[in-house]
C-alpha positions as CSV (number, residue, x, y, z in Angstrom):
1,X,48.8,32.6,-168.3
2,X,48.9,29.6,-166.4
3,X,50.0,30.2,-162.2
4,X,53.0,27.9,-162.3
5,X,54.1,29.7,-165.9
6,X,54.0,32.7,-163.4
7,X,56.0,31.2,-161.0
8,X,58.8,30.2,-163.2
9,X,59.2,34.1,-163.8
10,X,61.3,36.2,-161.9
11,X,60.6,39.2,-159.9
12,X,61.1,42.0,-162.1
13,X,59.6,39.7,-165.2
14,X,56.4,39.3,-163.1
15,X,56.2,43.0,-162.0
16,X,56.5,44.2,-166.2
17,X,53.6,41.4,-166.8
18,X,51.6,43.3,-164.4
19,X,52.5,46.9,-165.2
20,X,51.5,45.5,-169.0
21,X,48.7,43.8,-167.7
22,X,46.8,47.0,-166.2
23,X,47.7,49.1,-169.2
24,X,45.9,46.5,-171.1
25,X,42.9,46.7,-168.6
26,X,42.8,50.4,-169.2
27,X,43.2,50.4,-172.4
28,X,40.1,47.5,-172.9
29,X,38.3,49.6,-170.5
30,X,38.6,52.5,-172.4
31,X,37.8,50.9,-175.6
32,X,34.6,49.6,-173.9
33,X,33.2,52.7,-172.9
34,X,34.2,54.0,-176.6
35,X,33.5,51.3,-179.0
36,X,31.9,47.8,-179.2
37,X,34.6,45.4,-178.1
38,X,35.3,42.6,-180.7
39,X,36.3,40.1,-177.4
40,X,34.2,41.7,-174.4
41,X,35.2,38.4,-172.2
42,X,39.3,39.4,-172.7
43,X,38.5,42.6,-169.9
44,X,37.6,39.4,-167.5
45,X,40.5,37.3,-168.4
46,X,42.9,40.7,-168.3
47,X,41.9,41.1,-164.7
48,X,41.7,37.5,-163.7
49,X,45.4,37.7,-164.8
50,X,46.1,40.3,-163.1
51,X,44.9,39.1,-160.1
52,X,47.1,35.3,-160.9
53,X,50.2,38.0,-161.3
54,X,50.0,40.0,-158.4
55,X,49.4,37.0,-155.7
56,X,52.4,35.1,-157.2
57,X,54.1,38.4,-156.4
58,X,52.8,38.6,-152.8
59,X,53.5,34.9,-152.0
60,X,57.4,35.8,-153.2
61,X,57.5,38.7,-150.6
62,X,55.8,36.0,-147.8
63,X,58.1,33.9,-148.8
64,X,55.4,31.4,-149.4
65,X,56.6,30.1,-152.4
66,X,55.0,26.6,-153.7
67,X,56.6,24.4,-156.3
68,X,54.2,22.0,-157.3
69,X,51.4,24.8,-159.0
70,X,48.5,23.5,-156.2
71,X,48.6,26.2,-154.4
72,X,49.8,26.4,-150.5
73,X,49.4,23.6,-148.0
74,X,49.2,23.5,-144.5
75,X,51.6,20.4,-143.4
């Protein structure tokens, strides 16, 4: 999912995406260790999203919120 798709989500929107997002991370995990993987590039993706997710959420509690998608600039 693309950062400023994030950013047009709300709080509790983007903390379900995450929750959903790590039980899909466990769950590929899991399947991993288990089974051949049919996509074994999604785990990477998974957490890569992750990772989009949860700094969009810590920029909202900073109060660092950027509308143009470029990430933050110092004026």
């Amino acid at each position: 999912m693309k950062t400023h798709e994030l950013r047009s989500m709300s709080r509790e929107e983007l903390t379900e995406h995450a929750r959903e997002l790590r039980q899909e991370l466990f769950n590929l995990r899991f399947r991993s260790t288990t089974q051949q993987l049919d996509n074994p590039l999604r785990i990477r993706t998974a957490r890569k999203d992750l990772a989009r997710t949860l700094t969009v959420l810590r920029e909202l509690d900073l109060g660092l919120e950027s509308s143009t998608g470029e990430g933050i600039q110092n004026g």
